[in-house]
C-alpha positions as CSV (number, residue, x, y, z in Angstrom):
1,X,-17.9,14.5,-10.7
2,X,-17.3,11.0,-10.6
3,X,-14.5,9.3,-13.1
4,X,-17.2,6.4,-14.9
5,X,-14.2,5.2,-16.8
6,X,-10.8,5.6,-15.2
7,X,-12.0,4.9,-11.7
8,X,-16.6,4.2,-10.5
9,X,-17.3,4.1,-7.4
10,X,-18.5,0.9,-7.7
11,X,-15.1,-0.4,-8.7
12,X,-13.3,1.5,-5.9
13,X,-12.5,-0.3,-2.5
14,X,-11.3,1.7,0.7
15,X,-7.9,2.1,-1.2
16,X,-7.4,-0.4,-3.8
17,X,-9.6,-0.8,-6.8
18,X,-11.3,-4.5,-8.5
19,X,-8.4,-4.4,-10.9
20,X,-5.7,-3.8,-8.7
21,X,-6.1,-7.0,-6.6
22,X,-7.0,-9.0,-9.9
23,X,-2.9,-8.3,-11.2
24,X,-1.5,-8.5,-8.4
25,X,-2.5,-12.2,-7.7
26,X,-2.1,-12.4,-11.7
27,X,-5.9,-14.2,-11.7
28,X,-6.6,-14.4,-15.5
29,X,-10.2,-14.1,-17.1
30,X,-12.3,-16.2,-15.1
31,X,-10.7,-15.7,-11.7
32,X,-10.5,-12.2,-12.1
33,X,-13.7,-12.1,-13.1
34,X,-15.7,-14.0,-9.9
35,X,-13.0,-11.7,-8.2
36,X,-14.3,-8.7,-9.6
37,X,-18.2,-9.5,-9.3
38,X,-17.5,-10.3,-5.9
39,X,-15.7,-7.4,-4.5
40,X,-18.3,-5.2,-6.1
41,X,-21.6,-7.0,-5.3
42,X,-24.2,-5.3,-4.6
43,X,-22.4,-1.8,-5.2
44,X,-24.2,-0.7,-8.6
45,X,-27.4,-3.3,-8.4
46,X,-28.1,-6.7,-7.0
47,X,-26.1,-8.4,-4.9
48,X,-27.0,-11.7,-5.6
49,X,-26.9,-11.0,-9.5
50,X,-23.4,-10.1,-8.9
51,X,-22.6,-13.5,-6.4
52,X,-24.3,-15.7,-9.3
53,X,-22.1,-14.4,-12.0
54,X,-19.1,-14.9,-10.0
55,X,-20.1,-18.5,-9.6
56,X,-20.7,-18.9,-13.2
57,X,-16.9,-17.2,-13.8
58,X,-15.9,-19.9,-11.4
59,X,-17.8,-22.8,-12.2
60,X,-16.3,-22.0,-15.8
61,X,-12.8,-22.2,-14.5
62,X,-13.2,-25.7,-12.4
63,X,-14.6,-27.0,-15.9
64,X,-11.6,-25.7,-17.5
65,X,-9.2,-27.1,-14.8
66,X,-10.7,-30.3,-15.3
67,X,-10.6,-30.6,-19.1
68,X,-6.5,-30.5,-18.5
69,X,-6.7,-33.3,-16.0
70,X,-5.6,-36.6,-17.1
């Protein structure tokens, strides 16, 4: 039986998992998240669902990076 909290399929790569490349590039909220909607798209439902969140994550992250511009 399949581990729905400490380790879905859907999260799982051919050996690393969402998470693990998310701290290991130390991506934060927003980045990890489009990284995380992207390495799983189309894994539990649909794929473009999954691409348009990720750009949502990062279209809310350029909007952040430029509210700290001068």
């Amino acid at each position: 039986m399949q581990d729905q909290v400490n380790n879905p399929a859907h999260y799982q790569g051919k050996t690393l998992q969402a998470i693990d490349v998310i701290e290991e590039f130390d991506l934060g909220y927003n980045l990890g998240s489009a990284a995380a909607y992207i390495l799983r798209a189309g894994k539990k439902e649909d794929k473009i669902q999954d691409l348009k969140k990720a750009i949502w994550y990062l279209e809310r992250e350029c909007e952040l990076e430029s509210s700290k511009q001068p």
